[in-house]
N, C-alpha and C positions, 0 to 999 in steps of 0.2 A: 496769759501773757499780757492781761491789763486791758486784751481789746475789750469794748463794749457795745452794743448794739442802740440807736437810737428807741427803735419799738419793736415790737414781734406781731410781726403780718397773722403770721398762722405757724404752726410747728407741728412735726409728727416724730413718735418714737421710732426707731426700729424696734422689729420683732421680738427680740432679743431685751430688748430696752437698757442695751449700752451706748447707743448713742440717738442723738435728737438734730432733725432734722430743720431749721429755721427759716421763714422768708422775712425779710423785713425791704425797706424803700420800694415798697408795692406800689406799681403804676397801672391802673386799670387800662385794656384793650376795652373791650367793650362789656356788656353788664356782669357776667358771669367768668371773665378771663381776664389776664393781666401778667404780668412781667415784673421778676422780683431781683433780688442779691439773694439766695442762699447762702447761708453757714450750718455749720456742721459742730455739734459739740460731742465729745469724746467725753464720758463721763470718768473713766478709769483712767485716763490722760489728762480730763481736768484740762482742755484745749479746745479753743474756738478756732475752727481754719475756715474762708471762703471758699464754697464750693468749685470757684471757677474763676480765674480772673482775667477772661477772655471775651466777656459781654453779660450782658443781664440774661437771666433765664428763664423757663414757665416749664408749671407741672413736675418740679423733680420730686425724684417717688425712690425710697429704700428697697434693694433687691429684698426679697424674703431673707436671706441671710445678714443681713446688714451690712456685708461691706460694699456692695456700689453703689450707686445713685445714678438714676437714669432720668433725662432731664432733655427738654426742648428748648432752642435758639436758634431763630432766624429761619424759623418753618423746615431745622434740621434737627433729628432724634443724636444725643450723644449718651454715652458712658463713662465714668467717673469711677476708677477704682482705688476705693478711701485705702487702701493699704500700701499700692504701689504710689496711689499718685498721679497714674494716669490718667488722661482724658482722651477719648476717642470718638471721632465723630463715625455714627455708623450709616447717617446719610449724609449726600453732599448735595444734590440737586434743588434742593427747597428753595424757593424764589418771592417773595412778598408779591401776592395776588395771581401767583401762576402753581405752583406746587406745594402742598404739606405733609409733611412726613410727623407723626407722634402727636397732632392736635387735630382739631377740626376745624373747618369753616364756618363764618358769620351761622350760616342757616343750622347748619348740625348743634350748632353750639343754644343757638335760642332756643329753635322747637323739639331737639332729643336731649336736651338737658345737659351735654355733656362736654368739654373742652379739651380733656385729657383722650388722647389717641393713641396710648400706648399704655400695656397690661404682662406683668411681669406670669410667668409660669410661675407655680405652687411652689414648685423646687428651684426656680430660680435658676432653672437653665437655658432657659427661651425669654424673647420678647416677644408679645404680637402686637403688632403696630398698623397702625392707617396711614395710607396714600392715598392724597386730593388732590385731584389736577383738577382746576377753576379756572384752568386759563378759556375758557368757552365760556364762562359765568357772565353776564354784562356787571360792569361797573355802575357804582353809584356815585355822584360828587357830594359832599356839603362842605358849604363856606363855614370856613371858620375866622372869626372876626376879632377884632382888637389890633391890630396892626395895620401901617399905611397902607398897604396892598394887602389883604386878606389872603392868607392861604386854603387852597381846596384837600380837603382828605378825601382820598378815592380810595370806594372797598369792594367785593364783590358780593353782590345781593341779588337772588335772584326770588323775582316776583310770578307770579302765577302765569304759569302756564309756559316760563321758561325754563333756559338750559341750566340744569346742576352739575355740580363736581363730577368726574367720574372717580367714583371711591375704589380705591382694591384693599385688600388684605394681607401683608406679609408675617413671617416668624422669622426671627435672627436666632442663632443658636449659637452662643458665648464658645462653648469650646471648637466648634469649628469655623466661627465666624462667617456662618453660610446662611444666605436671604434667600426665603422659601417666599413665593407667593402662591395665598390658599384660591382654591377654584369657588369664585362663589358666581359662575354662568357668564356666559357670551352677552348678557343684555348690559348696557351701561347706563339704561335710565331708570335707576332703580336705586332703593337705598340698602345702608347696612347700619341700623340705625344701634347694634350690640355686638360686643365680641366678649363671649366671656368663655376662660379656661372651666373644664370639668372638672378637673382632680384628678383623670385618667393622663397616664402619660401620653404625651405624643397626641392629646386630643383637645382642638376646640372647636366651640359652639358659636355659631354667626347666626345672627339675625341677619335673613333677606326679606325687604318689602318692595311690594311693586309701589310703582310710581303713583297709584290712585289710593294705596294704601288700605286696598281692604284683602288684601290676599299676602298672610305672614309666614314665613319658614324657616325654620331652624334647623341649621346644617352642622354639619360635626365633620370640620376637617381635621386630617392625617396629617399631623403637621410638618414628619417627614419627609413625608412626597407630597402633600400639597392638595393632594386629592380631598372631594366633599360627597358627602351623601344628606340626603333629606330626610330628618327625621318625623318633623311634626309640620303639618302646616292646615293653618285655618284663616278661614274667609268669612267675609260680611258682606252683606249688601249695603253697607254705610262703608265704616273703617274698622281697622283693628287697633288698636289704642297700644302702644310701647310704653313698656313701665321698667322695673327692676327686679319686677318678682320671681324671676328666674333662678334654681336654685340647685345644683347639682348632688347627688350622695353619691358619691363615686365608693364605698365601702358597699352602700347598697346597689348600685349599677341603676339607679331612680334619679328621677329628676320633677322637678317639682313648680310649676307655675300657676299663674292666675289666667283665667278669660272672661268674660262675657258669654260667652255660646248658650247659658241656658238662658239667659236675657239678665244675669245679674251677674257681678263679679266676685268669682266663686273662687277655692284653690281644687288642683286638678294632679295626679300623682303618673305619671310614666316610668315606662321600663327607657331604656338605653336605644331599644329598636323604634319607641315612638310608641308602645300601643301603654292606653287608657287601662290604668291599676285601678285608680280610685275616682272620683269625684267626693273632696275632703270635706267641702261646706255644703248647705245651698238652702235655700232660701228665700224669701221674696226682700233679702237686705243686701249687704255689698263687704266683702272683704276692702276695705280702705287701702291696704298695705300689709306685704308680709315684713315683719322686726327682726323678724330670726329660725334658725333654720336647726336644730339640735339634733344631728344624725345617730349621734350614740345615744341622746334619752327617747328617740324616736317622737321629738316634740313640734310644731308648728308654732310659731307664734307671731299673731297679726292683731291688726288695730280691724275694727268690724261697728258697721251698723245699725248693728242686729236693735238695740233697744229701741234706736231713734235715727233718723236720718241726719239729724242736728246733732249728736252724739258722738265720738269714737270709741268705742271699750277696747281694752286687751284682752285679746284670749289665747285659748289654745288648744291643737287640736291634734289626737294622736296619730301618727303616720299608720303605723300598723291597724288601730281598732279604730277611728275614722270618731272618738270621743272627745265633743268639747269640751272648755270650762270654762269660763269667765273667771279673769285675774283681779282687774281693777276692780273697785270698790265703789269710786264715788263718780256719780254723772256727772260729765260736763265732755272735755276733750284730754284724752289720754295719748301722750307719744312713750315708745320706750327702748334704750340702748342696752342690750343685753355684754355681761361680762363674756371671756372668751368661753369661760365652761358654763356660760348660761344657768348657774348659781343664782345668779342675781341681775337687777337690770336698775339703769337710773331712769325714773320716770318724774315726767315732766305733764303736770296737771291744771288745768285752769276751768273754770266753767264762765258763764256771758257776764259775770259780774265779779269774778276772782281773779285775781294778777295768781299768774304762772307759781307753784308750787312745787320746787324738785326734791325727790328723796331718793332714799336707795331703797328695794323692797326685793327681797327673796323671790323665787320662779315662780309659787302660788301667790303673792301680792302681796303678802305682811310686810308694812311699815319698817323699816328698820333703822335707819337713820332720817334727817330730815336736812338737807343742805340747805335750802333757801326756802320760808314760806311769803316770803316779801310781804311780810305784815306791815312795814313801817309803811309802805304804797298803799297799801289796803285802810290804813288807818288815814292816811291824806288824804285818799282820796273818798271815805266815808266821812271825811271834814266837810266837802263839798257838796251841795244840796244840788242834787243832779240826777237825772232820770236812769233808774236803773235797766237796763235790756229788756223786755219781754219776749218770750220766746213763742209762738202762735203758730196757725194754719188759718190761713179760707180757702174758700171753693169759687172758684170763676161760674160765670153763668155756664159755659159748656162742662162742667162735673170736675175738673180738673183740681187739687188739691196743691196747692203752692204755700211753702214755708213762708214765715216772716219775723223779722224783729219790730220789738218797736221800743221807742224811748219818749216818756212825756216830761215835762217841763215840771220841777217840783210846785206842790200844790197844784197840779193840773182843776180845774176845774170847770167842767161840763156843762156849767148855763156862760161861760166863754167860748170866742171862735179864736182857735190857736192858728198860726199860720203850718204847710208841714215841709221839711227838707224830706225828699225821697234819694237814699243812697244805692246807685246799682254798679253791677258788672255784667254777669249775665252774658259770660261768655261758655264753651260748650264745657261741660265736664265742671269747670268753675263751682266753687259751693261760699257765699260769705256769710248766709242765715246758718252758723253752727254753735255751740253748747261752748266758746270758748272766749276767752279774753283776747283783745283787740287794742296794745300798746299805743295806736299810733293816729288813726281817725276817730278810735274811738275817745279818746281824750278829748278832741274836737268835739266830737259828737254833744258830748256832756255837756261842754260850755256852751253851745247853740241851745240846749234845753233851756240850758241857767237864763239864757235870754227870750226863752218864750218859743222855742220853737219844738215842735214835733219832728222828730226824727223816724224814718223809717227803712226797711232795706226788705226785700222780697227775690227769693231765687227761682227763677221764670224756667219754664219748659227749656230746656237744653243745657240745664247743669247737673250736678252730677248728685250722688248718693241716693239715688233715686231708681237705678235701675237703667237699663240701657235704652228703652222705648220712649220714656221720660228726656232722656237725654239727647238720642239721635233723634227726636224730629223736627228737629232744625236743619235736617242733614238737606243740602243742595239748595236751602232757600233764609241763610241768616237774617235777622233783621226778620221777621214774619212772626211766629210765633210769641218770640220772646219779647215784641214792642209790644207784642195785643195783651200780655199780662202783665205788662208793665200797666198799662192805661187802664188794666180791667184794678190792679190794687189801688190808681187813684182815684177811680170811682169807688173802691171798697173802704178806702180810709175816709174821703170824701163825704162820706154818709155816717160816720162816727159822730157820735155826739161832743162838742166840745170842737168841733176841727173846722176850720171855713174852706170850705170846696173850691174857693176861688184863688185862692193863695196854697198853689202845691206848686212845690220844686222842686228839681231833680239834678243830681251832679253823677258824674260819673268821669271813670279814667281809664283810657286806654281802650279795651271794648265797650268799657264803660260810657266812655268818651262818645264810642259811637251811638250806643244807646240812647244815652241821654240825649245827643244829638236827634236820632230819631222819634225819639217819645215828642221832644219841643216840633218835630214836625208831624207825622201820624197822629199825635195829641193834642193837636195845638190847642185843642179846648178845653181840654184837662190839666193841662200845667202851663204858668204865668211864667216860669224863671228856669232856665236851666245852662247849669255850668259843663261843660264838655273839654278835660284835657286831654293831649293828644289824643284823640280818635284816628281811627281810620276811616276814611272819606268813601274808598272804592276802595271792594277785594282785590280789585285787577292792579293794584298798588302794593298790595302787601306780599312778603313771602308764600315761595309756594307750598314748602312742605306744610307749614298750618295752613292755608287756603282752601289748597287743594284736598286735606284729609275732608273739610268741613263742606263744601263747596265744587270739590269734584273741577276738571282742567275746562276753561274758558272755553275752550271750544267746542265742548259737549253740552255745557250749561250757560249760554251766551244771557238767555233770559233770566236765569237766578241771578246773574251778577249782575245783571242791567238792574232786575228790582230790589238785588240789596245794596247798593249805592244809594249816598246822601245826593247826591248830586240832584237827579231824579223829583226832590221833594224842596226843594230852596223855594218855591211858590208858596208852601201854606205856611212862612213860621210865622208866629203872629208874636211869643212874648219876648222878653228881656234873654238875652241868650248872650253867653260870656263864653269865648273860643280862646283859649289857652295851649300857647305849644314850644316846645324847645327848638333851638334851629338845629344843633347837632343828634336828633333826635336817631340814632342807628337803628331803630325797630319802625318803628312808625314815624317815618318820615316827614320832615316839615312841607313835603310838598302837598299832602293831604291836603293840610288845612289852606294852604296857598290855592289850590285849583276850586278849593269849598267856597273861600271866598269869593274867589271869582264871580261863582253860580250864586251865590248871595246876592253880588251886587248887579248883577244880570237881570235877577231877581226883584232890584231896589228894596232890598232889606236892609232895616236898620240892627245892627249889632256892635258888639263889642268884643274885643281881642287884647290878647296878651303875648308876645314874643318872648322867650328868655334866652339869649344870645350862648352860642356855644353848650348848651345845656342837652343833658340826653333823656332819655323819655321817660327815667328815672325824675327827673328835674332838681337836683341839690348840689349843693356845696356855695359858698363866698353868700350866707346870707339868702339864699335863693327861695329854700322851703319854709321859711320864717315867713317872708315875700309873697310870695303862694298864697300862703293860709289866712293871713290877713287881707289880701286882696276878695279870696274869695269868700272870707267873714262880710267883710264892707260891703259884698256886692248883693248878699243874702240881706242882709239889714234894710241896704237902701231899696231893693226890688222883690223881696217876699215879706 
């Protein structure tokens, strides 16, 4: 009917793949969520209709049969029946910072990954959906600026050691139009951090975690009556880590996830009652991720360690005789999306000095097509005389074995003293020393070599592909370990021929931020220069569900969090230190850096800062990350 669409946000097929689902005038909420127009194209009609023209929407999602669409507006779940036409709201109470019905909250949404609060049944005769009442949540303000009077956006965030949503669980059930709420216990400071259907009728699976996060249980409610039972549940003496690798064979009456529990991340096979069939992997490596689940080939298919911790291969592994195989071919980092009858998969390949390669390759891994090898990138950028990645190991004086990259300056040469940029993150589980291409600092990176500088990046005690004891001994005392091998690689690169010990620098973002933050203070003798954006200042400022998994609730750990705050060390910074932070910053708030300074200049430290008005902790858009980057080139030039 001649309408047109300005851009297309994102689109999904129905099942069926008669009709396409579209979002376009995409307005971001916050990092991960946002607010669209849907339409709807009817292929066999050859018709574009708006899904709604009653307000803007988020998360509409095709029933399994394709004709509804079930969709969220104004922290209320509605229904959309593309045949009749209808629209039906199935909640009404949802309130902007007091109730949500079908999404989640600021915190569910940052540290469980996930936005969308509502999960259609197999057969598409149920919904199950979340309810968040945050009206107990403290609010947070930030100024938002550009206007005579500045307006405040207020959202609710809760920081360590405070009050959470209380979450419940219901089922709507289309033919009788009847809301079940599932029993997941009398406690209400707890999370539900999963709700995934089995495949069984009448049955879903809930993730309950306590509050401290190291005690997880999976319940399978009766969706009928509402009732739950505990099927599986495991405990740590750190946390238990929430992923997606949960995976039901309701044909087989199995189900199928990952843990830690032998001290690596293994996959792990159950009956329907919870009791232990198999243990699938295991090994002193780490299952990455499971890709696919093939109940009729009886197939496993996950990305895995096994060769290198810097590494991802594909394999797979048989459900019945517990037999791997290695798929992928070439080392570097392999990801891979399997068709529905898992036939075939498009895999997506890169190594530390290759741009992204996708093909299409059969279940055993033969090449079969090749979409994009992005040679014409590879060719530019083999134009450019720029240090290739190296990929490495040393050992810290205490025995410890820590990855590394490193990048020299072309024509490096060793009776010269090079200056070095040290790049970190170095947050828990975090891995950025791996076998892959890197679009976006790493481009950066190169042109800092072309100008004479040594690049380098090292993954410290408490990140991840390393095994779980590697990881958690960070656990209740951030900032300790991971600064001491930050300081231990600038005394190891330090001692490299060709490198001058006096001129090391370090940037980092976000934990990073904090890092490098603390490396300029703990190190203050080891590093002349260091850039830090948004950091967080004090844990007792950030969210609690990542906090508290890492750090454990304020009031049991009063002394981890006193000595993992910057605040504490504002006395010993001694070099060139550039503080960088957005005011709209939703995750890590600009008030970090506002109370850091303070203690800076309490301190009488001389430093340097950077505000970006309205900016969130992302920091782009109007020119901004151009801005960024050349600010913190200039500042590397004139001070390392």
């Amino acid at each position: 009917d001649g309408k047109k669409l300005k851009y297309i946000g994102d689109y999904a097929l129905s099942q069926d793949e008669k009709r396409i689902l579209i979002s376009t005038n995409v307005e971001a909420i916050y990092r991960h969520s946002n607010t669209a127009e849907y339409y709807i194209y009817d292929f066999a009609k050859k018709e574009l209709t708006a899904l709604s023209d009653k307000g803007r929407q988020r998360l509409a999602e095709f029933s399994p049969d394709g004709t509804k669409v079930a969709f969220v507006r104004d922290n209320n779940l509605y229904l959309k029946d593309l045949i009749s036409g209808t629209e039906e709201a199935l909640t009404t109470e949802g309130k902007m910072n007091e109730i949500i019905y079908g999404a989640t909250d600021w915190v569910y949404e940052e540290e469980f990954g996930f936005s969308k609060g509502f999960f259609w049944s197999p057969d598409g005769s149920q919904i199950a959906y979340y309810c968040m009442d945050e009206s107990r949540v403290k609010q947070f303000n930030m100024t938002m600026w550009g206007d005579l009077y500045p307006s405040t956006y207020t959202y609710k965030y809760p920081k360590a050691g405070e009050d959470n949503s209380i979450v419940s669980v219901y089922v709507y059930t289309l033919s009788t139009k009847w809301h079940k709420r599932m029993d997941v216990g009398s406690n209400t400071d707890q999370y539900i951090p999963r709700v995934k259907w089995t495949g069984i009728p009448n049955c879903l699976a809930i993730y309950r975690l306590n509050r401290l996060q190291n005690n997880l249980e999976i319940l399978l409610a009766n969706t009928a009556i509402g009732s739950s039972q505990t099927i599986y549940t495991e405990t740590n003496k750190c946390y238990v880590e929430i992923n997606d690798n949960l995976y039901f064979l309701p044909k087989s009456k199995l189900f199928v996830l990952t843990s830690e529990k032998d001290g690596y991340n293994h996959i792990y096979l159950f009956n329907m009652n919870g009791k232990q069939q198999s243990q699938l992997t295991q090994g002193k490596w780490e299952v990455a991720d499971i890709v696919g689940v093939d109940e009729d080939g009886s197939q496993i298919y996950y990305l895995s360690t096994e060769l290198s911790s810097m590494n991802k291969d594909l394999y797979s592994v048989n459900i019945k005789t517990g037999k791997t195989m290695r798929i992928s071919k070439l080392a570097g980092t392999t990801d891979a999306k399997f068709s529905s009858n898992f036939k075939y998969y498009i895999s997506t390949w890169s190594d530390a000095n290759t741009p992204y390669v996708y093909t299409i390759n059969d279940s055993k891994g033969k090449e079969l097509v090749v979409l994009e090898d992005n040679s014409k990138l590879k060719n530019t950028l083999n134009e450019y005389t720029a240090g290739k990645k190296e990929l490495a190991t040393f050992t810290t004086e205490d025995g410890t074995e820590l990855n590394y990259w490193i990048m020299y300056p072309p024509n490096f040469d060793t009776q010269k003293q090079y200056p070095v940029l040290m790049y970190v993150y170095g947050g828990p589980g975090s891995q950025l020393v791996t076998n892959r291409f890197d679009p976006r600092d790493g481009i950066w990176f190169k042109m800092l070599t072309q100008k004479g500088y040594v690049v380098m990046c090292v993954d410290n005690r408490g990140t991840g592909g390393k095994g779980e004891a590697f990881k958690k001994i960070t656990y209740s005392q951030l900032g300790t370990y991971e600064v001491q091998d930050q300081i231990e690689a600038a005394k190891f690169v330090g001692k490299m021929k060709g490198i001058d010990p006096k001129r090391i620098g370090i940037f980092g973002w976000s934990y990073g931020g904090y890092m490098s933050s603390m490396c300029m203070l703990q190190g203050a003798d080891y590093f002349k220069t260091g850039i830090s954006v948004a950091p967080v200042a004090d844990w007792r400022y950030y969210d609690n569900i990542y906090t508290e998994r890492y750090m454990g609730l304020p009031k049991d750990n009063a002394e981890g969090y006193k000595k993992s705050a910057l605040f504490n060390y504002a006395p010993l910074l001694k070099g060139n230190y550039l503080l960088i932070h957005g005011t709209a910053d939703d995750n890590v708030h600009i008030q970090n850096s506002m109370d850091w300074i303070s203690k800076l200049t309490t301190a009488d430290k001389q430093f340097d800062m950077f505000f970006y008005p309205n900016k969130n902790h992302s920091i782009y858009g109007g020119n901004t990350r151009l801005h960024l980057y050349n600010m913190m080139t200039d500042y590397i030039l004139k001070n390392l």
